[in-house]
C-alpha positions in Angstrom: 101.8 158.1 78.0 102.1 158.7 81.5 98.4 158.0 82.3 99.1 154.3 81.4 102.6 154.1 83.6 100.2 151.4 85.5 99.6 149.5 82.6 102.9 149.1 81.6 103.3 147.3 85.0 100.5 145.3 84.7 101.7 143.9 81.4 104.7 143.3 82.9 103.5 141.5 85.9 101.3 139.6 83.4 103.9 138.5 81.3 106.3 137.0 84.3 103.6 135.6 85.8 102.1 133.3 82.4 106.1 132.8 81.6 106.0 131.0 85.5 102.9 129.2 84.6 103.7 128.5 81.7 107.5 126.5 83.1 105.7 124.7 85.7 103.2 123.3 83.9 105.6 121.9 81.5 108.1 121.3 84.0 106.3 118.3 85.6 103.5 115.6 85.2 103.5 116.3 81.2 99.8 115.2 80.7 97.8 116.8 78.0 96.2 119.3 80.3 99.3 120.5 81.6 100.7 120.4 77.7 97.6 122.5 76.8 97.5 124.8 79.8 101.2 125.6 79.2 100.5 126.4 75.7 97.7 128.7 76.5 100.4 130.7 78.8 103.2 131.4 76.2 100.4 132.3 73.5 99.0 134.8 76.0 102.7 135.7 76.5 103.2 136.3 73.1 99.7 138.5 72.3 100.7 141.0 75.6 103.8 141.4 74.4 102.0 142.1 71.1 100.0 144.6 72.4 102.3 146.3 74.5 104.5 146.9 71.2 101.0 148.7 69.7 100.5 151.0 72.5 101.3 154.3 71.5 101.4 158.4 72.8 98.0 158.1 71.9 97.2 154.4 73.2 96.0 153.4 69.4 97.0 154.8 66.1 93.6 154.5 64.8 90.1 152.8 66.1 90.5 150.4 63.4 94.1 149.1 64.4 92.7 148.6 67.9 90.4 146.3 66.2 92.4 144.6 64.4 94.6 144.2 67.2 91.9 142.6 69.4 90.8 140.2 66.4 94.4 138.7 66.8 93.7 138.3 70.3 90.9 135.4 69.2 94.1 132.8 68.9 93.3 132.1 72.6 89.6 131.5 72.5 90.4 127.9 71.2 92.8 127.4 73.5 90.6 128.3 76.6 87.8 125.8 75.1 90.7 123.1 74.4 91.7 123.7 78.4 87.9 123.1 79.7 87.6 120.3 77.7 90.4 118.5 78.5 89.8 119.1 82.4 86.1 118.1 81.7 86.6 115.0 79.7 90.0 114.0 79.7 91.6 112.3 76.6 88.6 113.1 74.5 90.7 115.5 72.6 92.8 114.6 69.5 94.9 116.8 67.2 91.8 117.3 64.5 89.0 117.8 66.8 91.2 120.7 68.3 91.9 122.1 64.5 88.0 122.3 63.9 87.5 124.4 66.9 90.7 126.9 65.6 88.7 126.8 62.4 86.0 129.4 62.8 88.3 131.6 64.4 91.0 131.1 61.5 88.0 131.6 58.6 87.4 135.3 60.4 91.2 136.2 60.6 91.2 135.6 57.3 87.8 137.8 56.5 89.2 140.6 59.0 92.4 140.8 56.7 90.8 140.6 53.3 88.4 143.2 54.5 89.2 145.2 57.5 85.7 146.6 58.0 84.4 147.8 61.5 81.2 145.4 60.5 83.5 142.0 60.0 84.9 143.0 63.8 81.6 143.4 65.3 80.4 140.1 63.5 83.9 138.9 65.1 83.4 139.5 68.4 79.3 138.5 68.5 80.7 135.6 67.6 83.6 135.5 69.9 80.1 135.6 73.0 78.2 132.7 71.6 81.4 130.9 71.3 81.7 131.4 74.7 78.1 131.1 75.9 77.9 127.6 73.9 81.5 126.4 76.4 80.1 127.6 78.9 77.2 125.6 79.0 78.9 122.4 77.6 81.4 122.8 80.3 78.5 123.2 83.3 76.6 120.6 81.9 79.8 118.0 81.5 81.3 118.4 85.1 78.8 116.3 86.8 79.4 113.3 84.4 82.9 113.9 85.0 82.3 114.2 88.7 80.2 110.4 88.9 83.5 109.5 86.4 85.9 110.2 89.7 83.2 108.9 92.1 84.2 105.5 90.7 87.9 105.6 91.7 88.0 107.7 94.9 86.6 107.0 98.1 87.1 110.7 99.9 86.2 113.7 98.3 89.5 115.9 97.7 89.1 114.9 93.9 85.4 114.5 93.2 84.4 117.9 94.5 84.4 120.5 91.5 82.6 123.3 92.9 86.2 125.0 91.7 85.6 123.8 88.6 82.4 125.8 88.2 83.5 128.6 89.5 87.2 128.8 86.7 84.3 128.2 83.9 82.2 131.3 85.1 85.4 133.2 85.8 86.7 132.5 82.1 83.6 133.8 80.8 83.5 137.3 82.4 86.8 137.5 81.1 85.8 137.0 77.9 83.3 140.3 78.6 85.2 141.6 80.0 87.9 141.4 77.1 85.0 141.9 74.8 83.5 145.2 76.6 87.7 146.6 76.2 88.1 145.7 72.4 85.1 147.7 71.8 86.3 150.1 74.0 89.7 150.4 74.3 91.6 152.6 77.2 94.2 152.2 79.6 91.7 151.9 82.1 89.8 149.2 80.6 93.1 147.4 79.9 94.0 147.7 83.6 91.1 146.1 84.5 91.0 143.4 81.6 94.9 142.5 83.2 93.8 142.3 87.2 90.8 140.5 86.4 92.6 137.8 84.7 95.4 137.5 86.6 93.4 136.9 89.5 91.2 134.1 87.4 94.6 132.7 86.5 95.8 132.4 89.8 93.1 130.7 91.1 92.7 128.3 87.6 96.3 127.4 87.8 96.4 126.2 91.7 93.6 123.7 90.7 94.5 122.6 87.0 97.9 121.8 88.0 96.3 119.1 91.3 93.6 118.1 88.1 96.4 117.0 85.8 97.4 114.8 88.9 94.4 113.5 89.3 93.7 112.9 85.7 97.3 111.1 85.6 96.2 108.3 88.5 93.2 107.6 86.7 94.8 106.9 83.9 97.5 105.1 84.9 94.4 102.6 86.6 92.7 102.5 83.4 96.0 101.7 81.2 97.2 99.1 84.0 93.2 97.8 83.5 93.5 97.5 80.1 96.3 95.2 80.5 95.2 92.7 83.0 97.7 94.1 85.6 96.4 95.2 89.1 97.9 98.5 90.3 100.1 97.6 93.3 99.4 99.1 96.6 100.8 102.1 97.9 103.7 101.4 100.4 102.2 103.1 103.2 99.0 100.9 103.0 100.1 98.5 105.4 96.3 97.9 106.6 95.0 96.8 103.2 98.1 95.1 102.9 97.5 92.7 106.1 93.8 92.7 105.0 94.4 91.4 101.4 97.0 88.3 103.7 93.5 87.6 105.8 91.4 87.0 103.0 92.2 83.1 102.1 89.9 82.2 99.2 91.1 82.7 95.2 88.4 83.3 92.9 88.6 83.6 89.4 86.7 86.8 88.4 87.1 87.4 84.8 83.4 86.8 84.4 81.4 89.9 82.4 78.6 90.6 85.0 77.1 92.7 81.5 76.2 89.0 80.9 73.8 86.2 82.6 75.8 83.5 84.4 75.4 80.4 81.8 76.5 77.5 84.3 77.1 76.7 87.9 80.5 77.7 87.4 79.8 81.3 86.9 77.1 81.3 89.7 79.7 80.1 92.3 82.0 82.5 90.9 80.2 85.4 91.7 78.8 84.2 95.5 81.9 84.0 96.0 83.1 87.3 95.1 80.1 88.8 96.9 81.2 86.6 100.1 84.7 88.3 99.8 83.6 91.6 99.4 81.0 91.0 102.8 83.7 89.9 104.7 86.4 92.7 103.4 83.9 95.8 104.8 81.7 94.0 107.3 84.3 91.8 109.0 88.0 94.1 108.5 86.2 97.5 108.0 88.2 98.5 105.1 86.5 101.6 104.5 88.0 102.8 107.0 90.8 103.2 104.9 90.3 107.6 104.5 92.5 106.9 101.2 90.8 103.5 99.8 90.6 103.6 96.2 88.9 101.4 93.8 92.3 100.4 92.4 93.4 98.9 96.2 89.8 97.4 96.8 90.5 95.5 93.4 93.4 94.6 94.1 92.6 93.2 98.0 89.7 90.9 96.1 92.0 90.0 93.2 90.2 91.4 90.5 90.3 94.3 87.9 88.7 97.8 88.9 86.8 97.4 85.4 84.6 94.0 87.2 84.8 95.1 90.4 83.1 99.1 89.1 80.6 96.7 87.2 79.9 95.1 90.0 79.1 98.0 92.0 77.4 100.2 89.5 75.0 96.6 88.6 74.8 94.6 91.6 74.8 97.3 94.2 73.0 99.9 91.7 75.7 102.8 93.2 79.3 104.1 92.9 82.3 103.2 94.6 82.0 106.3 96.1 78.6 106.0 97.8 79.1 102.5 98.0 82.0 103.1 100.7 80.6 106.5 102.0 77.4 104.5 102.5 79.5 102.0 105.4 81.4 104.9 107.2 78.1 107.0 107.6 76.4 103.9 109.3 79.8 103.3 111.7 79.8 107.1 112.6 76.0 106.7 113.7 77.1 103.6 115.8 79.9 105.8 117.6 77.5 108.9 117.5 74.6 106.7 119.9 76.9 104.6 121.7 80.3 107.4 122.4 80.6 110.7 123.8 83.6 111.2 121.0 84.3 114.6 119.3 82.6 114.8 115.7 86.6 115.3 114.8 87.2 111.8 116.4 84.3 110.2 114.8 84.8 111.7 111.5 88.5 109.8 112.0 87.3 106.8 113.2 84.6 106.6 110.3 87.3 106.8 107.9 86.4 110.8 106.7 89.2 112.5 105.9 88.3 115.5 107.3 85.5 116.7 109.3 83.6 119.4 106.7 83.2 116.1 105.1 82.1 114.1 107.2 79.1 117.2 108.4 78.6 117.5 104.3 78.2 113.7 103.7 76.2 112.8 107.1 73.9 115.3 106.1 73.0 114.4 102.9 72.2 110.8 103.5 70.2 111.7 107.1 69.0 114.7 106.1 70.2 115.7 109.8 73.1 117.1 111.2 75.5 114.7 113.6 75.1 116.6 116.2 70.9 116.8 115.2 70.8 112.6 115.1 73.0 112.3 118.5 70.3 114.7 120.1 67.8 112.8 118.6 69.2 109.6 120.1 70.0 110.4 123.9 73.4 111.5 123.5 73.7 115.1 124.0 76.6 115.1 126.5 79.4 115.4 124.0 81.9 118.1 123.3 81.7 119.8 120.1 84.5 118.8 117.7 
């Protein structure tokens, strides 16, 4: 076989590099994505190691063992769908809701052994597209709900943004075509390019699932520490928020369901009160500029839960915490933009951005102009580009 001698090596390259995935993921952080992600690595593991046991002098014994051999392949189609899902709606997964999406694939092992028919392998892998067509567009269509999900935690954009996201969920399906277009076609060619293809995706998928199953983690850690009454503490190197939370003076109880109308004075007072707080935390000590503020910290500087203080928000202000903050450091980066000659780097840090492709991304989409198109537009074109 010494037309394949390349896919030999890419099996082998394959197989260390799932076998490394599949340690670090498990290693650390042992949330369900990274328990599901790690799982998906040893079974792909397992199935090149499977195949490279098949290959023969003449690649395949027979067109119909190839077949047979890709149908056994179909153990990861579940797991790819159980990965997307759990990066797209974390938590919604339980043990039977994952066996009923093993099921179908289980009913056509079955048919494929009983009767090992080119017919049931063509029905297997039509079936093997629409399974993917119908992820693929639950997947594109669950990321933005996902997206607004993280938009009421975070503040900056490092988490929310899931362009990458998007792009993995694409990827996986050409590599389902791609292992589709080689099943019916098998070659060491169309092997080779199956292998780069997906270790390329994988790559790519791994670098941003692994910072997702942090991500995932905080949140719930907030939401479990929610549940229980218990403010998250602030982070030690929050020493701002810290001295902000000391200069806030007045003690409100804030229990109160806003879901509900105020029945008494009580309630009323309650809530001016909270809304006085909150005026005074971001127009008087400028907490959003805080690059790292978090619902979580804002909570826990007013002395309330992030589930009220997201109510309040999403209700009162009819936004997310996101925009809600963005919405403050946009309108103190127009201040410095009319009245300073500063960088767009320095005003992107003074504003509380954490970066300045942020900043130029966030500005624009609120002024429909360009920083540097407003600062023209208000007499300040002396400044140096940042």
């Amino acid at each position: 076989m010494t037309g394949c001698n390349l896919l030999y090596f890419l099996y082998g390259a394959s197989i260390m590099f799932h076998l490394m995935m599949a340690l670090l993921f498990s290693y650390k952080r042992r949330t369900s994505l990274n328990i599901y992600v790690s799982t998906l690595m040893l079974v792909t593991v397992a199935l090149y190691v499977k195949n490279l046991a098949l290959i023969g002098d003449g690649y395949y014994d027979s067109a119909l063992e190839s077949l047979f051999s890709s149908s056994i392949d179909l153990f990861t189609m579940p797991l790819y769908a159980i990965v997307l899902i759990e990066a797209c709606r974390p938590g919604w997964l339980n043990w039977w809701r994952a066996s009923l999406l093993y099921l179908p694939f289980l009913v056509l092992m079955t048919v494929s052994l009983a009767y090992p028919e080119p017919l049931v392998f063509d029905v297997i892998h039509i079936f093997s597209f629409v399974y993917g067509v119908v992820f693929l567009s639950w997947s594109l269509c669950e990321v933005p709900r996902f997206e607004r999900t993280l938009m009421e935690e975070f503040s900056y954009e490092k988490y929310i943004n899931f362009n990458w996201l998007r792009g993995i969920i694409v990827s996986f399906f050409c590599i389902l075509l791609l292992w589709i277009y080689d099943s019916v076609n098998p070659s060491c060619e169309n092997d080779a390019i199956y292998l780069i293809g997906s270790l390329v995706v994988w790559a790519v998928a791994c670098f941003f699932f692994y910072r997702q199953a942090r991500v995932i983690g905080i949140v719930k850690a907030y939401e479990s520490a929610d549940s229980q009454s218990v403010v998250a503490p602030l982070e030690a190197d929050d020493e701002a928020l810290a001295s902000v939370a000391t200069s806030l003076e007045t003690d409100i109880d804030t229990d109160t369901d806003l879901s509900g109308t105020p029945t008494d004075e009580q309630s009323v007072q309650q809530e001016a009160a909270f809304a006085e707080r909150m005026h005074l935390l971001f127009e008087r000590d400028h907490v959003y500029l805080n690059p790292r503020l978090r619902l979580t910290e804002l909570a826990a500087l007013l002395g309330t839960n992030r589930t009220y203080l997201s109510q309040y928000i999403n209700q009162c202000c009819d936004t997310t915490f996101y925009d809600f903050v963005n919405d403050y450091r946009i309108h103190h980066a127009k201040l410095l933009l009319h009245s300073t000659d500063d960088t767009l780097d320095t005003i992107a840090t003074k504003s509380g951005f954490n970066s300045l492709s942020t900043f130029r991304r966030a500005f624009q989409q609120r002024e429909g102009k360009s920083p540097i198109e407003f600062r023209a537009s208000n007499g300040k074109n002396s400044m140096s580009n940042g």
